[in-house]
PLY file of the C-alpha trace (Angstrom):
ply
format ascii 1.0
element vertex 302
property float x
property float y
property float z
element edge 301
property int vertex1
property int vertex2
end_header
12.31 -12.78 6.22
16.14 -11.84 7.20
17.89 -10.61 4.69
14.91 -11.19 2.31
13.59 -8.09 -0.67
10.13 -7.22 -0.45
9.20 -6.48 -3.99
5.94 -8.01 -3.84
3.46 -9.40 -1.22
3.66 -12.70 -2.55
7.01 -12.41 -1.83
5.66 -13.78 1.99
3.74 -16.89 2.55
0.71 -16.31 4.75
2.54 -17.65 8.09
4.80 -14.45 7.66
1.91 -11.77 7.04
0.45 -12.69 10.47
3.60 -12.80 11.84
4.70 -9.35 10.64
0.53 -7.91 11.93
1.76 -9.52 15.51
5.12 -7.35 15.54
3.03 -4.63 14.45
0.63 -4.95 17.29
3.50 -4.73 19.84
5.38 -1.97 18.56
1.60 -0.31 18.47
2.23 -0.95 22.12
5.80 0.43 22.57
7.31 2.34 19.08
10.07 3.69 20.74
13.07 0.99 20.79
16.16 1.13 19.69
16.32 -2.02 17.72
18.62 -0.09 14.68
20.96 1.15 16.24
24.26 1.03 14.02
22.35 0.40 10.91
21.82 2.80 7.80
18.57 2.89 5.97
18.44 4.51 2.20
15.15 5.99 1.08
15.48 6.27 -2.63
12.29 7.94 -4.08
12.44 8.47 -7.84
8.52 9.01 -7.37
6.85 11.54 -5.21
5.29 10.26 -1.98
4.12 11.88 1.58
2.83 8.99 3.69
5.02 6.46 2.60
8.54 7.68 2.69
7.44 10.05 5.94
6.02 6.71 7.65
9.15 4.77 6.80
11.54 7.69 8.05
9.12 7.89 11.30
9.58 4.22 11.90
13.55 4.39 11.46
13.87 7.28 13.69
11.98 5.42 16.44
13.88 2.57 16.02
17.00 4.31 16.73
18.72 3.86 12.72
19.83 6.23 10.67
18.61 7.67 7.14
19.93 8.61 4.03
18.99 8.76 0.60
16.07 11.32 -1.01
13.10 12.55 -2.12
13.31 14.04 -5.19
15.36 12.19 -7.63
16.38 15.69 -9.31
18.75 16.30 -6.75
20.46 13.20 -7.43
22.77 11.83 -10.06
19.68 10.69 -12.13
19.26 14.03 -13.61
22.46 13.83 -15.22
21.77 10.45 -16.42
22.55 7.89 -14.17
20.98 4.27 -14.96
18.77 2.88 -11.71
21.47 -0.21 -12.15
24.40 2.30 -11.31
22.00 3.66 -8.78
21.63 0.91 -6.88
24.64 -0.80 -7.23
26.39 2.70 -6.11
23.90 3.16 -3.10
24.11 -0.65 -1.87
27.19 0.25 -0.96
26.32 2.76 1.31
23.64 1.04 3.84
21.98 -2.53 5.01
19.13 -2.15 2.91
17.10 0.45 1.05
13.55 2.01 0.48
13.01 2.52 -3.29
9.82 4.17 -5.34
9.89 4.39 -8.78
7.37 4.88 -11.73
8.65 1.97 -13.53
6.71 -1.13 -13.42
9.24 -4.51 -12.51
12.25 -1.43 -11.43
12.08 -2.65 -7.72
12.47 -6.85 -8.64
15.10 -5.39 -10.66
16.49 -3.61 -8.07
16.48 -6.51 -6.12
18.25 -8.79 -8.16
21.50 -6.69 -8.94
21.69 -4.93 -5.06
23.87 -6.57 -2.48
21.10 -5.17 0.17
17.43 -6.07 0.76
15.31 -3.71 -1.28
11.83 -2.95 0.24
9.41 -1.53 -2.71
7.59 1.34 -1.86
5.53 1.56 -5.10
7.07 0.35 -8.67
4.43 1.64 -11.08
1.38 1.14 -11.41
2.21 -2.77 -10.23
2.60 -3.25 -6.73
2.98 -1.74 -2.88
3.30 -4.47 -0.59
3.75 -2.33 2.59
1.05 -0.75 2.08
-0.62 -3.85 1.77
0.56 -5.03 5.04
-0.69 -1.70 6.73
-3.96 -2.34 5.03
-4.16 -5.59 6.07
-3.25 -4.71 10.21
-5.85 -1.66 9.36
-8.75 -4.61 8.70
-7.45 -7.00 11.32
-7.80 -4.23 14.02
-11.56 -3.20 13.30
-12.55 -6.28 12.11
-11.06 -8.90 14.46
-10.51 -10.66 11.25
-9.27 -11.68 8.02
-11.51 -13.81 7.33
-14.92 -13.83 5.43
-15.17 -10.31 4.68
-17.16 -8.38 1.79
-14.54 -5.88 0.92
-15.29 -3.08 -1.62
-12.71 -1.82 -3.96
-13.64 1.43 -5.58
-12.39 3.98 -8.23
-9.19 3.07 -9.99
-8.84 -0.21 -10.46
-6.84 -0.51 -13.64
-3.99 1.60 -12.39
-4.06 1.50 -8.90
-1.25 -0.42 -7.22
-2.38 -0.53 -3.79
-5.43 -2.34 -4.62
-3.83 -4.54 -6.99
-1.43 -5.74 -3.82
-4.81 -5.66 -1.60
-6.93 -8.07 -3.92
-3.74 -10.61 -3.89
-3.14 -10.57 -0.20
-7.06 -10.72 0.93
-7.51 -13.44 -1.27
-5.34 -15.95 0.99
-8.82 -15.68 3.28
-12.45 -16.07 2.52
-13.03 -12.59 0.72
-16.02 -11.61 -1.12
-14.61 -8.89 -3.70
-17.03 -5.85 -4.92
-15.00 -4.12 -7.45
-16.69 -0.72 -8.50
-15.06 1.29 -11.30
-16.15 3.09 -14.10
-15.49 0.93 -17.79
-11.85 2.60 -18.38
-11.06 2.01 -15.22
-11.99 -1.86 -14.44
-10.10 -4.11 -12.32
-7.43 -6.13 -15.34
-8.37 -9.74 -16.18
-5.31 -11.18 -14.88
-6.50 -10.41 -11.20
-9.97 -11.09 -11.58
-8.76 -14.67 -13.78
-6.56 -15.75 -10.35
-9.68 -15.17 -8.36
-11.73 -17.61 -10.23
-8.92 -19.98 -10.45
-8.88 -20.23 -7.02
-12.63 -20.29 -6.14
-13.31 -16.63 -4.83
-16.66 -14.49 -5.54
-15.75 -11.13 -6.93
-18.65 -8.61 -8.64
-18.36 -6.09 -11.04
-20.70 -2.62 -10.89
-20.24 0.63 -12.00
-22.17 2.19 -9.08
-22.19 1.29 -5.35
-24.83 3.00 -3.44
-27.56 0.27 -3.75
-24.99 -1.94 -2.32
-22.78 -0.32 0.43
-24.93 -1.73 2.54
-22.94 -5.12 2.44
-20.03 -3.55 2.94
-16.96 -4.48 6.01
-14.74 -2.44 4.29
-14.72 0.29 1.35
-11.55 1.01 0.08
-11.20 3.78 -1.47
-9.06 5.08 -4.11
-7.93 8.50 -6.26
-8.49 8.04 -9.80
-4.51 9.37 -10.70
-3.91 11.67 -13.10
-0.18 10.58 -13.28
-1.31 7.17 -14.78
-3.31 9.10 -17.80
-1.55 9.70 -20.93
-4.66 11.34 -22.53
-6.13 14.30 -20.01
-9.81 14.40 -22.00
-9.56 10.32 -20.63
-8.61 11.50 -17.55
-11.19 14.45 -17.02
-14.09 12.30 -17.93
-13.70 9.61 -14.76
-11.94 11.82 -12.00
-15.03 12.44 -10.25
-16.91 9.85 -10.53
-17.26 8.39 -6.93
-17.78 10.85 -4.27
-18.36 8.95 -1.02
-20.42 11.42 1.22
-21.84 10.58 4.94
-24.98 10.67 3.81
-24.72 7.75 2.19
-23.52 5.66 5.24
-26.65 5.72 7.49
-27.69 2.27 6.67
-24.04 0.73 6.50
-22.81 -1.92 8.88
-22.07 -0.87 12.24
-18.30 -2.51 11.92
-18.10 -0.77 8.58
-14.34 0.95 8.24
-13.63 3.24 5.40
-9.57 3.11 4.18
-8.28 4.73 1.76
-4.49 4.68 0.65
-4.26 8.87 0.75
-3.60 11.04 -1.05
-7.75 11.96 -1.71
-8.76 14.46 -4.01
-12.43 14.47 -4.33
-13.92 10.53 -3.66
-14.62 11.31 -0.06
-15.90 14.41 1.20
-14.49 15.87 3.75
-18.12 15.64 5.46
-17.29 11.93 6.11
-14.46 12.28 8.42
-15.93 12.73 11.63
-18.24 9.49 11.00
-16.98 6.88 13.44
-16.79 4.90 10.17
-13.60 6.71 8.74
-10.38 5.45 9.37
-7.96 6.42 6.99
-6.17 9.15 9.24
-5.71 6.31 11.79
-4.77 3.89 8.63
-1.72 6.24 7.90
-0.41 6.06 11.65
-0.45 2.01 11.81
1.89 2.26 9.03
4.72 3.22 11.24
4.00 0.40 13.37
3.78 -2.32 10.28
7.04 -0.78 8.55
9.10 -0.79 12.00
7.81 -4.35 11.76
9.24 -5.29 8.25
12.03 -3.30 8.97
13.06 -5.47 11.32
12.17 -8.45 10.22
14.25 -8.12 7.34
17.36 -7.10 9.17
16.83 -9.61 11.85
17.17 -7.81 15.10
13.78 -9.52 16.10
0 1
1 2
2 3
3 4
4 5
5 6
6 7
7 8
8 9
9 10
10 11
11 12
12 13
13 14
14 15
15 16
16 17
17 18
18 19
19 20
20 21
21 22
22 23
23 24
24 25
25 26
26 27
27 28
28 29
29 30
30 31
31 32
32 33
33 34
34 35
35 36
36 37
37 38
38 39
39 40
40 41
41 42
42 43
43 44
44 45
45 46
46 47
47 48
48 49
49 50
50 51
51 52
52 53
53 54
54 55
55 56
56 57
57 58
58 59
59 60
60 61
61 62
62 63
63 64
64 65
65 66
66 67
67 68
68 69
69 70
70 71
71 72
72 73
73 74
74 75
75 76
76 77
77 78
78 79
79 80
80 81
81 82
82 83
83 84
84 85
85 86
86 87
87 88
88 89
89 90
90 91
91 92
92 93
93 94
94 95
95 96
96 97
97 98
98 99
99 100
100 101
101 102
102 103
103 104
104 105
105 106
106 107
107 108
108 109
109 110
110 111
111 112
112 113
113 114
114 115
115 116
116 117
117 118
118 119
119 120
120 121
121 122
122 123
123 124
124 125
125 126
126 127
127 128
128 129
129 130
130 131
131 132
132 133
133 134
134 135
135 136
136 137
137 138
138 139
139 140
140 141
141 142
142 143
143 144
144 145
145 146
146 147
147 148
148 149
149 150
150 151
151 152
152 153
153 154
154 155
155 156
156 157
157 158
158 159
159 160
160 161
161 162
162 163
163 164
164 165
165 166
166 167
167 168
168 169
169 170
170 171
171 172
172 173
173 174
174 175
175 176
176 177
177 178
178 179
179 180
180 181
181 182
182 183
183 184
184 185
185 186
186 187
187 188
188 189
189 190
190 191
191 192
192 193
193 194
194 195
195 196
196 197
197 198
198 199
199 200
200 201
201 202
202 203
203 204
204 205
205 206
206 207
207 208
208 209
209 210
210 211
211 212
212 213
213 214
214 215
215 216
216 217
217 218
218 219
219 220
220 221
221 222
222 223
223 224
224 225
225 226
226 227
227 228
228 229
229 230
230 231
231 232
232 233
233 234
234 235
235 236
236 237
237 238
238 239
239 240
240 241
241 242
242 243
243 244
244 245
245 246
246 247
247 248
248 249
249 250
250 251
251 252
252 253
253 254
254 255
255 256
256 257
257 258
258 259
259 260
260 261
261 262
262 263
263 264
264 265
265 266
266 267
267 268
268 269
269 270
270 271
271 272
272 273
273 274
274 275
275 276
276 277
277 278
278 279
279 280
280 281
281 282
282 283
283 284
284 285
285 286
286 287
287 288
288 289
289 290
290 291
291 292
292 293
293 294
294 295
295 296
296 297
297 298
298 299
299 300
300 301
């Protein structure tokens, strides 16, 4: 991976995922080491984000770099016009690789191809998020033990919603049996479910879950996003349509794990987070360890 963009997670062959879940687990084990030392980090976030650019500043701190960049593209040369190519180019300049978000589907491959740094995407759209993929995918490894032959449930926003887009692609390297609950507007696009059958996998389609969850390893679970919905009648008529509650977990797996990619709004009620079962809070913190992975992976100082 030296030296390498991460734009998308088929940007890594599978031999590289585990390899990149291994570093994690160690730096689980010991976060604080000053691997980047000496080297410069931009965070360029033309899109709003807590976890994501927070994790990725956490893991740069404890790995002894430094940061620059920022978080609200107003207070940057953008607002007076400034093309992402001058961006980038401009900002290359400045550090050994850089952390970019932006709304525009294809603007981190972009990104990528005219920056004399590694780009890492952090979101492009409603495309792709292949950190948060690799988080997702230490997240299942940990409570599972596995990759392997798992029913995972994808639920809510499937049309628009990166991070299961990324999810789908990367699980599908193992033995995954796919549940994907949305409402109609909202269904998973036919150009995922078309490289599933392609390549042998099961995947169902439902508009409800709860006569099913009890097949569940893993529900994942998503915010419908307003930000995706040109029309707000469209979007007022699906935003509440899944509300995981704890009642509804008593006769779920005992290895069941609930992730979600945060921010939630209403899909799981707050009455679910003491359940053993949820572990999105915990999700959020092995993100530091996976990006402190990639991090260095791409700048090869392991």
């Amino acid at each position: 991976m030296k030296n390498k963009s991460l734009v998308s997670i088929d940007d890594l062959s599978t031999d590289e995922i585990l390899k990149i879940l291994e570093l994690a687990g160690d730096f689980e084990s010991e976060p604080e080491r000053k691997l980047l030392a000496g080297k410069v980090v931009a965070t360029l976030f033309f899109e709003p984000s807590t976890r994501t650019r927070l994790s990725f500043e956490s893991a740069i701190n404890r790995l002894g770099g430094r940061i620059i960049g920022f978080a609200d593209s107003s207070t940057s040369s953008v607002s007076k016009g400034e093309s992402l190519k001058d961006t980038i180019k401009t900002v290359s300049n400045y550090c050994d690789l850089i952390v970019m978000r932006h709304p525009l589907e294809g603007s981190a491959r972009y990104a990528s191809e005219i920056s004399r740094v590694p780009i890492i995407n952090a979101g492009d759209g409603a495309n792709q998020h292949p950190t948060q993929t690799l988080l997702d995918l230490y997240s299942i490894k940990k409570t599972q033990g596995t990759l392997d032959n798992l029913n995972v449930f994808l639920v809510g926003d499937l049309k628009y919603g990166r991070t299961v887009h990324s999810l789908m692609m990367a699980m599908a390297r193992w033995k995954t049996t796919f549940n994907f609950i949305s409402p109609e507007e909202l269904k998973m696009p036919e150009e995922y479910k078309l490289y599933l059958e392609n390549i042998g996998l099961k995947y169902y389609e439902h508009t409800d879950f709860t006569d099913i969850i009890s097949k569940a390893d893993i529900i994942y679970m998503t915010r419908v996003q307003k930000e995706r919905f040109s029309d707000p009648i469209e979007y007022e008529k699906v935003k509440n349509i899944y509300v995981l509650r704890n009642s509804m977990l008593k006769n779920t797996k005992p290895n069941l794990k609930i992730l979600h990619p945060l921010p939630r709004v209403n899909e799981i009620h707050t009455d679910v987070d003491e359940n053993p079962k949820a572990y999105y809070f915990e999700q959020t913190m092995n993100g530091v360890y996976v990006r402190q992975a990639i991090l260095c992976s791409i700048l090869g100082v392991l």
